[in-house]
N, CA, C and O atoms as a DFTB+ gen file, in Angstrom:
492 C
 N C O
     1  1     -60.413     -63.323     -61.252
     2  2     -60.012     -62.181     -62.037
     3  2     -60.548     -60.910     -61.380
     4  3     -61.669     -60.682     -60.925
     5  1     -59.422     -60.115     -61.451
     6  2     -60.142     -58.497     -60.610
     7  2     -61.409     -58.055     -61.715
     8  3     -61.425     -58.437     -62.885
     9  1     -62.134     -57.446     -61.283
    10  2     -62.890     -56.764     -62.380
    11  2     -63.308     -55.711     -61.605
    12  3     -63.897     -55.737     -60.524
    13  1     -62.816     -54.458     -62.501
    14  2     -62.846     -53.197     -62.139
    15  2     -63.877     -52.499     -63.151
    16  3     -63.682     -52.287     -64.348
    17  1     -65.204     -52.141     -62.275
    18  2     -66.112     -51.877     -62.706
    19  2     -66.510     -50.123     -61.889
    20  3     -67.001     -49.733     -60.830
    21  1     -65.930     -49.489     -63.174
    22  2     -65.840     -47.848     -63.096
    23  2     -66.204     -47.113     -63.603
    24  3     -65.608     -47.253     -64.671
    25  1     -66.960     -46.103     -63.736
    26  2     -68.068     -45.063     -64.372
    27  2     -67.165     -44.594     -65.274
    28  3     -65.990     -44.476     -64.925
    29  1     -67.583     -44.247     -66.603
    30  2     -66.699     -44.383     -67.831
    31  2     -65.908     -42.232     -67.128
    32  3     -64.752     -41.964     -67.455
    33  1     -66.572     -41.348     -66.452
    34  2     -65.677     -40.408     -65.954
    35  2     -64.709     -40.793     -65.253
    36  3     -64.531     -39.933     -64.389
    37  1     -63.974     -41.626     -65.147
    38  2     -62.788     -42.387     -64.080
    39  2     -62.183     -42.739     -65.358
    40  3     -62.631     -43.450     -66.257
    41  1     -60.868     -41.983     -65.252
    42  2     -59.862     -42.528     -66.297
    43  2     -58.543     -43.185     -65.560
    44  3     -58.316     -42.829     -64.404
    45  1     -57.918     -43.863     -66.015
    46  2     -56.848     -44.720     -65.872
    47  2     -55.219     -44.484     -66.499
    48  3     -54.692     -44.678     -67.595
    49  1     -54.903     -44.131     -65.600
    50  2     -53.428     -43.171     -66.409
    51  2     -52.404     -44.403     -65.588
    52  3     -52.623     -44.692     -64.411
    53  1     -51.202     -45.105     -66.445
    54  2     -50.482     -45.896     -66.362
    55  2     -49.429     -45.170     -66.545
    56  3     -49.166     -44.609     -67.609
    57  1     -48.669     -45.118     -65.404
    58  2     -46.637     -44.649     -65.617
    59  2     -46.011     -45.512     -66.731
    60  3     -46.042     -46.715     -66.470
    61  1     -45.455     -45.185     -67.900
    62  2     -44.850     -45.866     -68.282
    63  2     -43.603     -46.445     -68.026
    64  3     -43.085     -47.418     -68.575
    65  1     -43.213     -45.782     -67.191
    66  2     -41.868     -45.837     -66.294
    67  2     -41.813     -46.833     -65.218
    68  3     -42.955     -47.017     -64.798
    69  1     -41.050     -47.462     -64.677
    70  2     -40.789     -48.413     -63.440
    71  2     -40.770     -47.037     -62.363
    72  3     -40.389     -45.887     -62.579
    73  1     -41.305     -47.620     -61.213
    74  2     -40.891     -46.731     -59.760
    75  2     -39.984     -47.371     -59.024
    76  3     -39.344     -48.330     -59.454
    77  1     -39.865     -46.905     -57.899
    78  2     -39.011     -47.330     -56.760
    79  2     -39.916     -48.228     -55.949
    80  3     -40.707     -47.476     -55.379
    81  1     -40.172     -49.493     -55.626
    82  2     -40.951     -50.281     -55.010
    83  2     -41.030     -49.604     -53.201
    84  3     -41.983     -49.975     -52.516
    85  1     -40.204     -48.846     -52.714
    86  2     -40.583     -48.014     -51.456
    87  2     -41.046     -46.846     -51.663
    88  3     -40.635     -46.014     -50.854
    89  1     -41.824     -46.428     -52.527
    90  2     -42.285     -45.170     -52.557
    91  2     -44.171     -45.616     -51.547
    92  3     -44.748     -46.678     -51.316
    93  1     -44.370     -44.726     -51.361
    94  2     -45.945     -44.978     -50.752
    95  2     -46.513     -44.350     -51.337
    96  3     -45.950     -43.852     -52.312
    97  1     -48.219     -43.957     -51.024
    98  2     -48.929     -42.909     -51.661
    99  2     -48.497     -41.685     -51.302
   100  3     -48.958     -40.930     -52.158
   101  1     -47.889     -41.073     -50.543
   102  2     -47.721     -39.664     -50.809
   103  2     -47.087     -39.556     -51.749
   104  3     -47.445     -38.808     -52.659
   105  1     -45.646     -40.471     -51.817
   106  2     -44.997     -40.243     -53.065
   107  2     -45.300     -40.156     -53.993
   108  3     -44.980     -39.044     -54.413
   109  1     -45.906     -40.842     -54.851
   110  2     -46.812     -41.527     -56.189
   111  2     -47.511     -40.245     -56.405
   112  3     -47.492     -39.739     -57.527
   113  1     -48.197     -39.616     -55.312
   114  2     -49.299     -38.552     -55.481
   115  2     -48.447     -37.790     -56.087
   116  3     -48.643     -37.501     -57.267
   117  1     -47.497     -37.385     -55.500
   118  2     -46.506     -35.833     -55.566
   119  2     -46.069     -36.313     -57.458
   120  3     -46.115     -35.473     -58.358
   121  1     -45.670     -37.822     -57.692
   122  2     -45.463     -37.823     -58.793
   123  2     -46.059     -37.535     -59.906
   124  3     -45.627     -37.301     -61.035
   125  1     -47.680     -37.603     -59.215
   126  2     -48.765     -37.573     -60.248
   127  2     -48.883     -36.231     -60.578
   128  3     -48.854     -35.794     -61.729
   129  1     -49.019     -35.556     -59.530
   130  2     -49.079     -33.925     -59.367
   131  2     -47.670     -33.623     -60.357
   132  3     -47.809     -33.581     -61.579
   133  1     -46.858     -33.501     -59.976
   134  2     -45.649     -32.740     -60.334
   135  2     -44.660     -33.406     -61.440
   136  3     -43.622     -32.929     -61.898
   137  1     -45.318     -34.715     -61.750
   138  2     -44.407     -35.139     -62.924
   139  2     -45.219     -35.356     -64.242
   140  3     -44.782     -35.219     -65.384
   141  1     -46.551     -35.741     -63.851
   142  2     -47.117     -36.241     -64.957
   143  2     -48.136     -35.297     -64.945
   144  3     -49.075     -35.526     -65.708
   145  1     -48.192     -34.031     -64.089
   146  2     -49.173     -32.795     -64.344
   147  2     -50.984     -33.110     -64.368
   148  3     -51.899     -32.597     -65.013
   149  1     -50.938     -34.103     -63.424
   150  2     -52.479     -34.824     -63.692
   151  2     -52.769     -34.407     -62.284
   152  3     -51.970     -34.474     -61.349
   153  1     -54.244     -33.882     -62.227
   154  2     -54.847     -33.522     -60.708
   155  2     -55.421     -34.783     -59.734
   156  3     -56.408     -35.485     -59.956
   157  1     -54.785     -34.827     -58.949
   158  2     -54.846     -36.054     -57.992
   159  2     -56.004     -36.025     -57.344
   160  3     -56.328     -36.917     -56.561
   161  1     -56.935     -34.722     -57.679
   162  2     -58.258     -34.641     -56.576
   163  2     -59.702     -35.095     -57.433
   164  3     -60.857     -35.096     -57.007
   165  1     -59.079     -35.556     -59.085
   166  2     -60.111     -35.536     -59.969
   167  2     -60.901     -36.927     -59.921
   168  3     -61.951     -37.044     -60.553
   169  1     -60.254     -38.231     -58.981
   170  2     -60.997     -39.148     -58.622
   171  2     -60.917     -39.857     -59.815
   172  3     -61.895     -40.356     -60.372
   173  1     -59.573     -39.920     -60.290
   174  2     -59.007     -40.780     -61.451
   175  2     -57.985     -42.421     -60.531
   176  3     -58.077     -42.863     -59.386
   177  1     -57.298     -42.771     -61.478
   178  2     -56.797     -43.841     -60.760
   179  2     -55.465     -43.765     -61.817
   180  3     -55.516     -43.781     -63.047
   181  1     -54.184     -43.672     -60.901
   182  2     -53.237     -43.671     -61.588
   183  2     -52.213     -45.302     -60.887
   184  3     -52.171     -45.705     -59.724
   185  1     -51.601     -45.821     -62.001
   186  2     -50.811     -47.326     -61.953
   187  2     -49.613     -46.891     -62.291
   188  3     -49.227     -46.233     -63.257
   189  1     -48.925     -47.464     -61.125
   190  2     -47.648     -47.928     -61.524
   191  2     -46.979     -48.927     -61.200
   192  3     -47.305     -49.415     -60.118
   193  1     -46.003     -49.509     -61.840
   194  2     -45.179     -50.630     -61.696
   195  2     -43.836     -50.507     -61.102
   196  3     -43.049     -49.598     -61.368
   197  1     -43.616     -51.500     -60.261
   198  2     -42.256     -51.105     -59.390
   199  2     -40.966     -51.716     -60.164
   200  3     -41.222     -52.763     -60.758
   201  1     -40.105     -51.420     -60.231
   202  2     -38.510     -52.063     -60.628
   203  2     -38.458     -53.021     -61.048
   204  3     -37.919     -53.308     -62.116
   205  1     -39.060     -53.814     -60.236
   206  2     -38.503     -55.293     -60.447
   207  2     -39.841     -56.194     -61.315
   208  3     -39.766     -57.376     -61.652
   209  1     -41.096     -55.221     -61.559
   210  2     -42.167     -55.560     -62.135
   211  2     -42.799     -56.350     -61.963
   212  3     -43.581     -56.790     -62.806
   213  1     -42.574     -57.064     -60.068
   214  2     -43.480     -57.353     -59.681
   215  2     -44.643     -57.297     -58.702
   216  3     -45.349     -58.183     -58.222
   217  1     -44.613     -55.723     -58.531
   218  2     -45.784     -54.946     -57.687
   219  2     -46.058     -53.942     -58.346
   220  3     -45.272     -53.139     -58.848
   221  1     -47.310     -53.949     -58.374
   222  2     -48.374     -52.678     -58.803
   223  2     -49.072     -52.079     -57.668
   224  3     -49.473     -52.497     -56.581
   225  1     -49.081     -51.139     -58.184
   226  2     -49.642     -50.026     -57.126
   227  2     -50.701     -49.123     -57.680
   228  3     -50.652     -49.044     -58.908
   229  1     -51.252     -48.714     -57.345
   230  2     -52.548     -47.707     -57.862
   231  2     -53.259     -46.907     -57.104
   232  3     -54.113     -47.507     -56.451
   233  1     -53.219     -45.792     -56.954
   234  2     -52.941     -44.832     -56.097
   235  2     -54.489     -43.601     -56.753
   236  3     -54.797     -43.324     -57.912
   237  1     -54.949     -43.271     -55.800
   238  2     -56.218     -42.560     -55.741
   239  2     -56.745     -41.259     -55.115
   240  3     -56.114     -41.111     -54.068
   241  1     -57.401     -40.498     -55.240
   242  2     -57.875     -39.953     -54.148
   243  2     -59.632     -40.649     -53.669
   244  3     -60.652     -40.521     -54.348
   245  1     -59.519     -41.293     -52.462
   246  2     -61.090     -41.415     -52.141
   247  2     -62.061     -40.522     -50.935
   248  3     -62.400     -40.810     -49.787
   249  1     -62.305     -39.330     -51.803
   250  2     -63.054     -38.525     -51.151
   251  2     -62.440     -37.544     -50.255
   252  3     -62.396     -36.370     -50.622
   253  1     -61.880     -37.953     -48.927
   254  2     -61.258     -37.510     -48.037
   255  2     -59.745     -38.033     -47.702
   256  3     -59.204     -37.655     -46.663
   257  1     -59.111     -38.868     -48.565
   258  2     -57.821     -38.889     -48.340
   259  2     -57.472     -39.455     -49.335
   260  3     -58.314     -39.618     -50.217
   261  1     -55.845     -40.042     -49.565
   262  2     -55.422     -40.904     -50.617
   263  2     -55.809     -42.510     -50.263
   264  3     -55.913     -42.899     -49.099
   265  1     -55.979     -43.262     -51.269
   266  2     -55.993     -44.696     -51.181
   267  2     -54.770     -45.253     -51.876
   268  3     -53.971     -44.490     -52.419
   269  1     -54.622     -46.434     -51.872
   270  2     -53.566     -47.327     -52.432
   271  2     -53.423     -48.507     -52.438
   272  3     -52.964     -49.095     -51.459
   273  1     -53.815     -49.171     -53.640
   274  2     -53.894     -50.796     -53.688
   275  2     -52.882     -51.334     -54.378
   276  3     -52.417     -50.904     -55.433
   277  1     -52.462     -52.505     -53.628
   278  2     -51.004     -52.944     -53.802
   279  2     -51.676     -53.998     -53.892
   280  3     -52.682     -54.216     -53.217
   281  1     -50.976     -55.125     -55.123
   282  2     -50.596     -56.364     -55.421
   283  2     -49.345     -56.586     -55.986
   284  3     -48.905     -55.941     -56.938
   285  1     -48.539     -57.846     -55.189
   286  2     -47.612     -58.405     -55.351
   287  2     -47.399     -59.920     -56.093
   288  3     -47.844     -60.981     -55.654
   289  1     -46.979     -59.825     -56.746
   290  2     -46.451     -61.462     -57.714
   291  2     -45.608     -62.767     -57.078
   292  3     -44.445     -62.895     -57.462
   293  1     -46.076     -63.613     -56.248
   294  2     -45.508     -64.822     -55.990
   295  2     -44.119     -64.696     -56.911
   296  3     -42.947     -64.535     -56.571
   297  1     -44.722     -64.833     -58.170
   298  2     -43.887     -65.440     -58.997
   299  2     -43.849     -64.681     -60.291
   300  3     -45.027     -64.346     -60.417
   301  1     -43.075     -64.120     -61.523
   302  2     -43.571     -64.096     -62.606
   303  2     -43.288     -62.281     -62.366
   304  3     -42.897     -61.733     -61.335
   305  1     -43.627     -61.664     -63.652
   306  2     -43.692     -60.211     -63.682
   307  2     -44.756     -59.669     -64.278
   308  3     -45.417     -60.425     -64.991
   309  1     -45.081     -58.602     -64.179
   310  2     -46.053     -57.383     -64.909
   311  2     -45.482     -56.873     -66.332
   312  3     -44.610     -56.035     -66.563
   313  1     -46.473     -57.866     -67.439
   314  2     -46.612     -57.259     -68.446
   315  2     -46.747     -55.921     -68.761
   316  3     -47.701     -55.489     -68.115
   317  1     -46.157     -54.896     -69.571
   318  2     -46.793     -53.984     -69.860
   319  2     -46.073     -52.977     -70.835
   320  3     -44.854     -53.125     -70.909
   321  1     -46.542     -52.144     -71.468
   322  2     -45.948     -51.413     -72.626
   323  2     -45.205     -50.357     -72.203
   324  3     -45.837     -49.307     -72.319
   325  1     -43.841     -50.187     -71.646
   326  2     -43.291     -49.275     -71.413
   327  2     -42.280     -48.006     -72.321
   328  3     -41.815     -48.074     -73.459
   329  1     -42.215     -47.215     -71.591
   330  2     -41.650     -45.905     -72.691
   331  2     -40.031     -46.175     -73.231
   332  3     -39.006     -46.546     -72.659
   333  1     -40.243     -45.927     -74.127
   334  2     -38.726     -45.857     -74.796
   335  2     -38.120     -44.995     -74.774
   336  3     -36.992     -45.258     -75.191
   337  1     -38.267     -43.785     -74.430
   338  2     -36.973     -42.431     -74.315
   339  2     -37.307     -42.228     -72.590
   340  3     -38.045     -42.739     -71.748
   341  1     -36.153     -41.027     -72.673
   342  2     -36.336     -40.926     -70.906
   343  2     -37.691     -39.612     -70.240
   344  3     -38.473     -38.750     -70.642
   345  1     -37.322     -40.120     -69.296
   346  2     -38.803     -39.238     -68.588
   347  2     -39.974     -40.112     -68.226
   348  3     -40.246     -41.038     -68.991
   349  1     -40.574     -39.952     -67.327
   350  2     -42.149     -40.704     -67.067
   351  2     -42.701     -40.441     -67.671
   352  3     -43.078     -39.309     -67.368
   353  1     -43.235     -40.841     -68.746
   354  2     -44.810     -41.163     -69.605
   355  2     -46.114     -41.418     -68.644
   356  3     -46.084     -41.743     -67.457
   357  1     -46.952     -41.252     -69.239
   358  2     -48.347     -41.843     -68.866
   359  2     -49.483     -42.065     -70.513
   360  3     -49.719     -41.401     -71.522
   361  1     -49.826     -43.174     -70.034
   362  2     -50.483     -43.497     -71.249
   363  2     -52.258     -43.758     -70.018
   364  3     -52.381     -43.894     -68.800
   365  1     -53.241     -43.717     -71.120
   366  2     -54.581     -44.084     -70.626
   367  2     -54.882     -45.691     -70.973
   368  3     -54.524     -46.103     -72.077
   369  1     -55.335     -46.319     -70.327
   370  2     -56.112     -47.651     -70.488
   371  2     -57.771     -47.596     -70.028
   372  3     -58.446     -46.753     -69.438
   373  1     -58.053     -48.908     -70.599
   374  2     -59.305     -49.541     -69.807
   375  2     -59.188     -49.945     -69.207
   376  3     -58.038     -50.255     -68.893
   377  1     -60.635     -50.461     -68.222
   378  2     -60.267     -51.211     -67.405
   379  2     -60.202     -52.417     -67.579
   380  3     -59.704     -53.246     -66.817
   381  1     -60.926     -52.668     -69.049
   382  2     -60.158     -53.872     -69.305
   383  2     -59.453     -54.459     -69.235
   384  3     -59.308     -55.548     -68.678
   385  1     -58.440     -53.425     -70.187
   386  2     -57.046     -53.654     -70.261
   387  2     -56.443     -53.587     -69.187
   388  3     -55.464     -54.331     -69.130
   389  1     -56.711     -52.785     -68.015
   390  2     -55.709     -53.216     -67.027
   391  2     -56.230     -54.567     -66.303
   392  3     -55.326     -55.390     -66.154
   393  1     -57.160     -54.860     -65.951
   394  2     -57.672     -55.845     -65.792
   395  2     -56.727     -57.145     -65.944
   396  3     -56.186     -57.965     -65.202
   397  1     -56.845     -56.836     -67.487
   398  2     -55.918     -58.186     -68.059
   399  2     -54.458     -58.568     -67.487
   400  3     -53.980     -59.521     -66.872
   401  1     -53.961     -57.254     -68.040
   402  2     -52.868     -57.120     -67.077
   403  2     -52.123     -57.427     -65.805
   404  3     -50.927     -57.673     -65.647
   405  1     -53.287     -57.342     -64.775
   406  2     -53.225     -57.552     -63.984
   407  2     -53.476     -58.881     -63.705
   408  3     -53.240     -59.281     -62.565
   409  1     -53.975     -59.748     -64.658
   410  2     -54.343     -61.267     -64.497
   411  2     -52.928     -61.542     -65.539
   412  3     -52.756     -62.760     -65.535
   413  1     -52.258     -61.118     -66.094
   414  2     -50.557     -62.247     -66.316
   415  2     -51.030     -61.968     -68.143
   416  3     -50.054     -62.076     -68.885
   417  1     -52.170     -61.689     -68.756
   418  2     -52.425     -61.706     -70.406
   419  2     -51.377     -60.403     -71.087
   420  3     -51.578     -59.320     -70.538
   421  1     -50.829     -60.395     -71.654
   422  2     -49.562     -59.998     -72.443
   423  2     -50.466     -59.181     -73.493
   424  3     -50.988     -59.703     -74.478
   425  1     -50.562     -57.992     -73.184
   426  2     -51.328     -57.006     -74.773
   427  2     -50.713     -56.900     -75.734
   428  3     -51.260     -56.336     -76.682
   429  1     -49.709     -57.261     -75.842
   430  2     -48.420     -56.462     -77.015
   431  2     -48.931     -56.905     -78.463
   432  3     -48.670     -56.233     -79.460
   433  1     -49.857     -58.366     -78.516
   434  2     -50.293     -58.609     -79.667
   435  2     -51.713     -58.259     -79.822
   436  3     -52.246     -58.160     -80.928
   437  1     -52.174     -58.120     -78.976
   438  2     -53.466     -57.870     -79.045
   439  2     -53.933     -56.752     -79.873
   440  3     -53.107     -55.841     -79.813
   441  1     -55.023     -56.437     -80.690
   442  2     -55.468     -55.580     -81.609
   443  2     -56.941     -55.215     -81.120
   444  3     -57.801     -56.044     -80.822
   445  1     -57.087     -53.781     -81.087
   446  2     -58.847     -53.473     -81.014
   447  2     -59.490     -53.144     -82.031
   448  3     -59.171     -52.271     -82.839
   449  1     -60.738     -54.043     -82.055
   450  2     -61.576     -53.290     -82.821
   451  2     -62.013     -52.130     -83.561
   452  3     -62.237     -51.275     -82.704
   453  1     -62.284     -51.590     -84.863
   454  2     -62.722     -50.448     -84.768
   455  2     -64.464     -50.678     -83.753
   456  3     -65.292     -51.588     -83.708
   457  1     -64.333     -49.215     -83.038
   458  2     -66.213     -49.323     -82.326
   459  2     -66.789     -48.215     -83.389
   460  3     -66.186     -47.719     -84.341
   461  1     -67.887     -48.015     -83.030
   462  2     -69.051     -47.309     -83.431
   463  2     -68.838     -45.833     -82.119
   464  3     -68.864     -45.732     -80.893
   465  1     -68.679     -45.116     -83.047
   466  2     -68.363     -43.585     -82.088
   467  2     -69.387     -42.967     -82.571
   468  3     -69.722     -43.290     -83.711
   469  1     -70.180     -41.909     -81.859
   470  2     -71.243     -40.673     -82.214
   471  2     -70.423     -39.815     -83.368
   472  3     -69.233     -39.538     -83.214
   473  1     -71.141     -39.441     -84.485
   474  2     -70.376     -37.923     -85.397
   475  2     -70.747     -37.035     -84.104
   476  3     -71.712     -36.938     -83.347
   477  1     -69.366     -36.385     -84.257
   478  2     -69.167     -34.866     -83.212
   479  2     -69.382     -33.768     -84.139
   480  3     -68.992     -33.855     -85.303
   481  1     -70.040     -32.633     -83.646
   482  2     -70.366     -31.777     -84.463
   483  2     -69.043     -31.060     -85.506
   484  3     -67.904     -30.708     -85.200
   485  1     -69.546     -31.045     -86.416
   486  2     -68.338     -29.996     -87.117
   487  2     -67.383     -31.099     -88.313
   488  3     -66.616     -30.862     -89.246
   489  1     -67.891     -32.276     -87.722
   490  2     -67.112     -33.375     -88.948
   491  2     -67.636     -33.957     -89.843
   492  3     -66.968     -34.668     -90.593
């Protein structure tokens, strides 16, 4: 199982949308930048899923250039909660949750916990 172990400032922004399975990281970047309005230099990690839903991609900045980790599916497809009207979405996950994901577990039934949050001032 991957386990993606990331300083809780590293957020995880998921396309809800399918891509084009030939896009590379520049592309993805420019998408991140200019479609989904998220800064590509903030050392976040953005996912997306290709067409046919069975390659993921996840696309970065590390330090001094872009990164990009690709896994492909023998067999089988990428679970995942996609958008219902048109336009690219982005939703946030854990890394749990992508985690799971990425190991074949189906969230759609899955339910979270309430946690224990700090009172923020003013409530």
């Amino acid at each position: 199982m991957l386990m993606l172990s990331l300083p809780p400032s590293v957020r995880l922004f998921v396309a809800t949308r399918v891509v084009d399975g030939r896009k590379g990281p520049d592309s993805l970047m420019t998408m991140v930048r200019d479609v989904l309005g998220e800064d590509i230099f903030g050392g976040h990690l953005f996912v997306f899923f290709t067409r046919r839903r069975d390659r993921v991609r996840i696309v970065y900045w590390d330090r001094d250039g872009i990164a990009m980790w690709t896994k492909r599916l023998e067999r089988g497809r990428y679970r995942f909660q996609q958008a219902t009207d048109e336009g690219v979405e982005v939703r946030t996950v854990e890394a749990v949750e992508l985690a799971l994901i990425l190991e074949g577990i189906e969230l759609s039934g899955a339910r979270r916990r309430p946690r224990w949050e700090p009172k923020r001032p003013g409530r």
